[in-house]
C-alpha positions, 0 to 999 in steps of 0.5 A: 697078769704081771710076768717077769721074764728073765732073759728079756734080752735074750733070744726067746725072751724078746719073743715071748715078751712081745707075744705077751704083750700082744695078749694083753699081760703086763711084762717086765724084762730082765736081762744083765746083758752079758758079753757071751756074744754081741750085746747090741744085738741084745739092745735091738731086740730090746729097741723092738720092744720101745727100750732105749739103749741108752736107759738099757744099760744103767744097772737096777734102773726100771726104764719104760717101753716108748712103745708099750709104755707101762704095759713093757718095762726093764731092768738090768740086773744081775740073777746073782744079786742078792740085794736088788733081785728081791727089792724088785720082787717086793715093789713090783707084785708079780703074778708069774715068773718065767726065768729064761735067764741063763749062761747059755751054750754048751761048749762054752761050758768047757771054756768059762764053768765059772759064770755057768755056776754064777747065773745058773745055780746062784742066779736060780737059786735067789729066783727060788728064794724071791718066789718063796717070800713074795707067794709067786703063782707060779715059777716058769723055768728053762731047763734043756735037752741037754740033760738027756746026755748020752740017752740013746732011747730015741725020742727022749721022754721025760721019764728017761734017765738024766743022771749022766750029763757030758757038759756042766751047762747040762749039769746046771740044768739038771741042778734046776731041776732038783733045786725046783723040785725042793721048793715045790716039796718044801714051800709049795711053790707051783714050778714048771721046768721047761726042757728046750731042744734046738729053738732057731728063727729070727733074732737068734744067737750069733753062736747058734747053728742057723746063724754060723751057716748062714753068715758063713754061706753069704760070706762065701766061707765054709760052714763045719759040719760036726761029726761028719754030718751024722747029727739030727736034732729036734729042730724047733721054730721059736713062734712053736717054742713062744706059744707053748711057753704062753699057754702055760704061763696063762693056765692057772698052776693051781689047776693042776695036781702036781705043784712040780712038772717037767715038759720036753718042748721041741718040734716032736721029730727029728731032722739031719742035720744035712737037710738042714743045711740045704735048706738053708742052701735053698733059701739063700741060693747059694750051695755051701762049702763043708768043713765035715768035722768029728764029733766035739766034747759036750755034743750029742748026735741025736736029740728028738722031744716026746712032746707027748705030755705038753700036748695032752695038759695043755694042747701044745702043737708044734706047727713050723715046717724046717723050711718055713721057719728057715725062711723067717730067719734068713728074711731076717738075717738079710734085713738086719746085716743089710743083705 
């Protein structure tokens, strides 16, 4: 198949197109490589994938992978341009598209609502439109746990209430979700919305968890721990996320009876964010200094994916032990800081 990735530069992105890749499928990226955190991390995850920087950052230009050659290409590109997003759709003929474009972070959100509602809400708004006229199979799209809000039924099941977001990031997500749901109703587009918890593991955001503890403990710095360590996530290792977003993008949408689905995609438990923490301590070997902090706008204590559903349509099995997947990332966050 041909599948567009949205995102490509991005942290998942980059995994889900080398997975993709491997397997065969013919992949164009997509990302406006942003400044939210360091850009060349962005061209490194695409110099992975045979993208030149220097090709990278010319905007609207189709450059080729001197890897993967025709079978990995990329563009710059901006969701919320509505001249150059639907000639792409129109040369290039996709089968499938994965949007994991997006403003991400949720405090963030508090600081710059403006690009949430640009990338988020515009930005999908025009994929939902280049899929209604160009017969896409089917629209693979990255909502978040966020949405679940100050949902205190543990774990968070996708037929809970998502009716009272705490940050905007979360309010955009939930927009896609509705938005979607419109264009599955309305032009019987087959669409997928996928609700991410806590993805880590190498190549990840600087402005993620894993990666300030990690940075923070070999710099001999201290590490904030919000609300006073009282925090569990639904943990899960981007290979686990890489493999369930795979298995649906390769099962033919048509096969199923609803054009509109909704998954939780997480690790299906619940890790405290204190153990977390020493097992980063363990991998590095060196014990961290605490900042133990009250809880900050926008965040949760608690999050925990019911997973149920994913498992049973399409046989999803989440598989990374905390401290393996730990493991992967800091092997690589020594290797790429020259540790």
């Amino acid at each position: 198949m041909k599948i567009l990735v949205t995102g490509g530069a991005g942290f998942i992105g980059y995994h889900l197109c080398e997975a993709l890749i491997k397997d065969g499928h013919t992949v164009v990226g997509l990302d406006n490589i942003n400044d939210y955190y360091d850009v060349s991390l962005k061209y490194n995850r695409l110099k992975q994938l045979g993208i030149r920087k220097i090709d990278a950052k010319q905007y609207n230009i189709l450059c080729t992978s001197s890897i993967h050659g025709k079978k990995m290409t990329f563009v710059k590109m901006a969701l919320e341009d509505r001249e150059a997003l639907p000639a792409l759709f129109e040369n290039l003929d996709f089968d499938v598209v994965c949007n994991l474009a997006a403003q991400a972070g949720v405090r963030y959100s508090l600081e710059n609502p403006s690009s949430y509602i640009d990338s988020n809400i515009v930005g999908f708004l025009n994929i939902l439109e280049c899929c209604r006229h160009n017969k896409i199979k089917h629209l693979i799209y990255a909502s978040s746990s966020s949405v679940y809000g100050m949902n205190e039924k543990i774990p968070f099941s996708v037929q809970d209430s998502v009716d009272y977001p705490i940050s905007l990031y979360a309010a955009s997500k939930k927009s896609n979700e509705l938005m979607a749901h419109a264009y599955s109703h309305l032009y019987g587009i087959p669409t997928t919305g996928l609700r991410f918890f806590t993805v880590y593991g190498p190549w990840g955001r600087p402005d993620m968890a894993i990666y300030l503890f990690t940075k923070a403990i070999t710099q001999g710095q201290p590490i904030n721990v919000f609300n006073h360590g009282q925090m569990e996530r639904d943990f899960t290792h981007v290979n686990d996320i890489v493999e369930g977003v795979k298995r649906i993008i390769e099962k033919p949408a048509k096969e199923r009876k609803d054009l509109y689905k909704l998954y939780n995609i997480g690790n299906n438990s619940s890790v405290r964010l204190m153990d977390f923490i020493e097992a980063i301590e363990k991998s590095l070997g060196i014990k961290a200094k605490k900042n133990m902090m009250p809880m900050q706008p926008g965040d949760v204590s608690r999050t925990w994916a019911d997973v149920n559903d994913l498992i049973a349509d399409y046989n999803y099995s989440p598989n990374t032990p905390v401290e393996e997947g730990i493991q992967s990332f800091v092997d690589w966050y020594k290797d790429y800081h020259n540790l």
